[in-house]
C-alpha positions, 0 to 999 in steps of 0.5 A: 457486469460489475453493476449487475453484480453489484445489483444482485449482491445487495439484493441478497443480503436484502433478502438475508434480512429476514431469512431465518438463516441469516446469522449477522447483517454488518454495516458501517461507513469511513469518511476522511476530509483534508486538504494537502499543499506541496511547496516546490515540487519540481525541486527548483533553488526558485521555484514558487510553485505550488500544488496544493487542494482539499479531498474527502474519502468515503466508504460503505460497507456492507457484510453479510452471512447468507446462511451458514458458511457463505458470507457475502461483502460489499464496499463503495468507494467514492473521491475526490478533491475540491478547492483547486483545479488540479491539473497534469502535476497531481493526476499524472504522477503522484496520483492514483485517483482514478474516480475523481468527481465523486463517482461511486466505484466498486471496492469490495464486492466478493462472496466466501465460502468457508469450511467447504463440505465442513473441510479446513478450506476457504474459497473466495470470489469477486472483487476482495482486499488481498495484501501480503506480508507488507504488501512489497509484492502485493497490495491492493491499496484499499482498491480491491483486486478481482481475484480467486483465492482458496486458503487451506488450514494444516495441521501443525500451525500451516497455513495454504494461501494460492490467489490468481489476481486478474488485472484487466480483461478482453474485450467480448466482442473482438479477438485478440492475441494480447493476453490479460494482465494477472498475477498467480501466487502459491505460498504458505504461512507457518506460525510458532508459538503465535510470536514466529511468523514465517511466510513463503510465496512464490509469484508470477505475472503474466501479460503481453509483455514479451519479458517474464517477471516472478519472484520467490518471497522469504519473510519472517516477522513476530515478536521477540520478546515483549514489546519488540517487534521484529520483520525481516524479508528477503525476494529473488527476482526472475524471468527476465529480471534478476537481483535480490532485493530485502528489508529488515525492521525492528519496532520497539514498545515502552512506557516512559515517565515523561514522554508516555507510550513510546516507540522506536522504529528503524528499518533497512530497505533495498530494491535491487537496480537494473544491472545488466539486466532489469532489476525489481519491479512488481506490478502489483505491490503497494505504491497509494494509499487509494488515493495519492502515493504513499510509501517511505516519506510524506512527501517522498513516497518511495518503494523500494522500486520506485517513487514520487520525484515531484513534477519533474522527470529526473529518474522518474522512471527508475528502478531499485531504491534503497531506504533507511528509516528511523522513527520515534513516536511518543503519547505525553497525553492521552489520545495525543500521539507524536510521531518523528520519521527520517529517512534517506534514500539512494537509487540503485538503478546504475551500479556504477554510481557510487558515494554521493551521486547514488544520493536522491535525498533525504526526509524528515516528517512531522505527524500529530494525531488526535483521538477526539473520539473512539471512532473520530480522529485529527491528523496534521502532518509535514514533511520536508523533503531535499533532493540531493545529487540525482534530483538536483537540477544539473550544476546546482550545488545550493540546498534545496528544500520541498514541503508538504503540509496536511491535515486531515478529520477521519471518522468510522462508524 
């Protein structure tokens, strides 16, 4: 079905070449090859092993205006890894590939309709980019959701957004009492003064699962003053899950003599932990990067309800995570930019751990990012993690240290 959807999107915006009122063809493609080595990732005093491969990440796009108000976009995305034959420590845990021989999947294919009968209204069908606030609840990864969206603009600065997200679907040719997997949201957005940004959904998902899931989002971000950017977010869990869980962050801008552009950047993060009951696990918030996890720390990967713990099973399937980040970047050159992130990590997911046992370790990475040109960069990053208490294998007291090293070429045009 998406295939012949597909067909018939890029047979459109062929036609809307030389239709007299089409107003705009938009094309580009992204492209990123690296390579990635992990030192330790079973977080052995011992261990030589290693997971290490190459990638390459690419991206077409195409948009296009089909006549007034009705824009119509297509994405393709295609990756995979060489140089290595990966195996169950890459493509179990830490991975999010799912196309991993090059085989073209569908990112975006979707069509808008704006100002519907000239009223403040957009509607949006079809496989889209859908990510809210910073993406704890909602993200789709540069993947793509399959989702309805309809956005509604009100007076007063007031922003409607409700979406209904549909994860898998039946099968068309059998009956079945198992449900799709979907997620509805209703919320709105309020901006004063354009610096004040506050932001309130309400979401709700749905499966076979026998357990309700839903959350209430508060979130406030914007810009103090000049040069300080603030964010601050605080969610209520229920159904049959409860706790609240929160972030705060501040961002700070300034242009010293020596160290050029600089920034400071600091932020506090809880997941709420089981308790009694199940504690915070969205579905649908962010967890890669399209490819690999991504989250707080290189190497790490953690959200703030779960993360990446190397190949082994220790807490692996936990819940509630509670970061603190503190990070410094810096531009002594043009086009050179330096950055420097700490984080340390505890779990929530037992209350009754306390102190160090909470402790699953800490994080320092190391990122150098090059602007060869406009659109062509180079990144090389490390990240060196240490499992403390939880991680450790048991009786072990000695240091342990796991490494990431990487590098990447990026271009868009």
């Amino acid at each position: 079905m998406k295939k012949i959807f597909l067909i018939l999107l890029a047979h459109l915006l062929t036609c809307s070449l030389i239709h007299p009122l089409s107003a705009a063809i938009r094309l580009g493609t992204e492209m990123e090859v690296g390579g990635t080595s992990y030192s330790n990732p079973n977080f052995s005093k011992s261990s030589s092993l290693k997971n290490s491969y190459n990638y390459q990440k690419s991206r077409l796009y195409l948009e296009g205006d089909l006549k007034k108000n009705v824009t119509v976009g297509v994405k393709l995305l295609s990756r995979g890894i060489f140089g290595k034959d990966f195996g169950k420590e890459y493509t179990t845990v830490k991975s999010s590939v799912t196309f991993i021989n090059y085989t073209p999947q569908i990112e975006n294919a979707f069509i808008e309709f704006s100002e519907i009968n000239n009223l403040p209204v957009d509607f949006i069908v079809g496989r889209q980019p859908l990510k809210i606030g910073q993406g704890v609840i909602v993200d789709d990864d540069g993947l793509g959701f399959d989702a309805l969206r309809v956005k509604a603009y009100l007076p007063f600065d007031i922003d409607a957004d409700a979406f209904l997200i549909k994860r898998t679907e039946l099968s068309g040719d059998q009956f079945t009492k198992d449900k799709d997997e979907s997620l509805t949201a209703v919320g709105g957005n309020w901006t004063y003064e354009n610096d004040y940004n506050f932001r309130v959904y309400y979401f709700v998902e749905d499966s076979s699962s026998t357990l309700k899931k839903n959350f209430i989002s508060v979130r406030a971000d914007g810009r103090f003053k000049e040069g300080v950017d603030y964010r601050a977010e605080i969610i209520k869990s229920g159904g049959d899950y409860s706790g609240i869980s929160y972030l705060v962050g501040a961002t700070a801008y300034s242009k010293l003599r020596r160290l050029g552009k600089t920034s400071v950047n600091f932020e506090y993060a809880v997941g709420a932990g089981k308790g009694n009951e199940l504690g915070f696990a969205p579905t649908y918030g962010h967890k890669t990067d399209g490819f690999e996890r991504s989250g707080y720390g290189e190497y790490f990967g953690a959200s703030m309800s779960d993360f990446y713990g190397g190949i082994s099973s220790y807490k692996a399937g936990g819940q509630g995570v509670h970061t603190t980040t503190l990070g410094v970047g810096f531009e002594p050159y043009k086009d050179l930019n330096l950055n420097f992130d700490y984080y340390i990590l505890f779990s929530l997911d037992y209350p009754e751990l306390t102190g160090v046992e909470s402790h699953l370790g800490e994080e320092m990475d190391m990122a150098v990012r090059y602007k060869y040109t406009e659109n062509c960069f180079f990144r090389l990053v490390y990240g060196r993690f240490s499992p403390l208490k939880i991680l450790k294998p048991e009786g072990d007291t000695a240091k342990i240290i796991s490494n990431k090293l990487g590098w990447s070429v990026s271009a868009k045009f």
